[in-house]
Structures are given as C-alpha cells and as structure tokens.
N, C-alpha and C positions, 0 to 999 in steps of 0.2 A: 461369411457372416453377414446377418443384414445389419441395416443401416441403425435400427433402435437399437440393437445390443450394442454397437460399437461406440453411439452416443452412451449410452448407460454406463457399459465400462470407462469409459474416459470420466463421467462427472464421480464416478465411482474413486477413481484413481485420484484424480482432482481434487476432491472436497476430503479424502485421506491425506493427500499428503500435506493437507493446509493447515489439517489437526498439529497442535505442539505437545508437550506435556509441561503442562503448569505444576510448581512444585511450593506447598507451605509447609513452614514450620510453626511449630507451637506447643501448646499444653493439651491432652486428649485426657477426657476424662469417662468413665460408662452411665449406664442409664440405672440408676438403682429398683430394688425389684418392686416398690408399691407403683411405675409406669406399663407391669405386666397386663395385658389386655385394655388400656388406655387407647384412644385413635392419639395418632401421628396427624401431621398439619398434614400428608397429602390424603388422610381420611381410611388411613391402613390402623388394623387394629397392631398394636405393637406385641411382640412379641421376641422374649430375650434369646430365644434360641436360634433366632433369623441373624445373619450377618448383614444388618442395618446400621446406620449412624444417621447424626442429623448435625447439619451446618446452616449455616445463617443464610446463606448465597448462593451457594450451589441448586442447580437445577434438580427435582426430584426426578429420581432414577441415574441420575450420574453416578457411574461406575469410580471408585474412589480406593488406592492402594494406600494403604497407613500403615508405617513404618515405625517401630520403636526402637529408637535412637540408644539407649541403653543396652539393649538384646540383638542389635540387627532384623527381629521377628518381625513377617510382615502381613498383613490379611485384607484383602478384599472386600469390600461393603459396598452396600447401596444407597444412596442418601433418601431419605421418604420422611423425615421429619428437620424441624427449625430449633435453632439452638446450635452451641449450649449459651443458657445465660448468664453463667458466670464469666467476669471478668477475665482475662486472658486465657481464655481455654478457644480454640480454634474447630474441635470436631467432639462430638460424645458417642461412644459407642454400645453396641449391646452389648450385654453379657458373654455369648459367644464369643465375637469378636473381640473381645477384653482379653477373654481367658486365649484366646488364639497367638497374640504375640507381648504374652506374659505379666501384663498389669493389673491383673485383679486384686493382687495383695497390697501393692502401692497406692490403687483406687487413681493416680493420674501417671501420665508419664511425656516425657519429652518424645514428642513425631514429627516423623515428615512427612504429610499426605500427596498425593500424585494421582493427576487427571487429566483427562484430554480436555483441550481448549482449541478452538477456534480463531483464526487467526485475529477474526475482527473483533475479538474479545479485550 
C-alpha cells in the first residue's frame, strides 16, 4: 500500500470514529401544501414529494432519522430548509415524510430525531 492511501485511510477511520450520534426530542410538525414549489432557505425549490425537513441549526444537507415516538415509524430526510416557526415544534417535515411514519392525520407528533455530530460540536 503506499503511503497516501494509508494516510487517507487512517484520517478516514479517525474523523468516523469521532462522529457520535446526537439525539432530540420534541414536536414535529409537516409543511402544508400552499409551500409546494416555494425555494427553501438553501435556495432548493421545495417539493412535498422529496424526503426533506427543515430545522433551525442543523447544517443543510445533514442526514437526519425521525422517529415517531407513538408508532415506533421511522424516515430518513434531509435538512435544506430553516424552521419550524412555531413554538415548540423541533423539525417540520414534508409531506412524504409525514405520511412515511404515520402523522398526517394528527398534523403533529411526538419524535425523536438522530444525527451525526462531531465531536467538537
């Protein structure tokens, strides 16, 4: 093996294993349909059929598990927009993602979202 692959592999290994996974809870709510075809703060045009959310902090493009606490159901998103604005609500999601672990008819529900973090975070 030469020498730059086995640097590589080590900062590789390194900077994974330094990852943790950060875990909140709170209130998730979706994104209603008049923000169909609206831009997103990272300048994406939104769309409900994409598995996106938006959170206040999170980095755009942070891969983000959301867990409803009610159902056990869990789904996958992407963050690429800011929010939600309401008061205790933690993550809003799309449409898909709503209907994915079981909250559309409720309109909010009890989560727990999960994401990789950084040590130095």
């Amino acid at each position: 093996m030469n020498l730059r692959l086995i640097i590589f592999l080590f900062i590789v290994i390194l900077t994974t294993s330094c990852a943790r996974k950060i875990t909140e809870t709170g209130v998730a709510s979706y994104y209603a349909d008049k923000f169909q075809g609206r831009k997103t703060a990272n300048g994406e045009t939104f769309r409900q059929r994409k598995k996106t959310a938006a959170h206040r902090t999170l980095p755009f493009g942070t891969k983000v598990t959301v867990k409803n606490l009610s159902n056990g159901r869990t789904v996958k998103v992407r963050i690429n927009d800011r929010g939600p604005f309401a008061k205790g609500r933690i993550i809003d999601l799309s449409k898909k993602a709503a209907k994915k672990i079981g909250m559309v008819d409720a309109g909010v529900s009890d989560v727990e979202i999960r994401y990789k973090g950084h040590a130095g975070r």
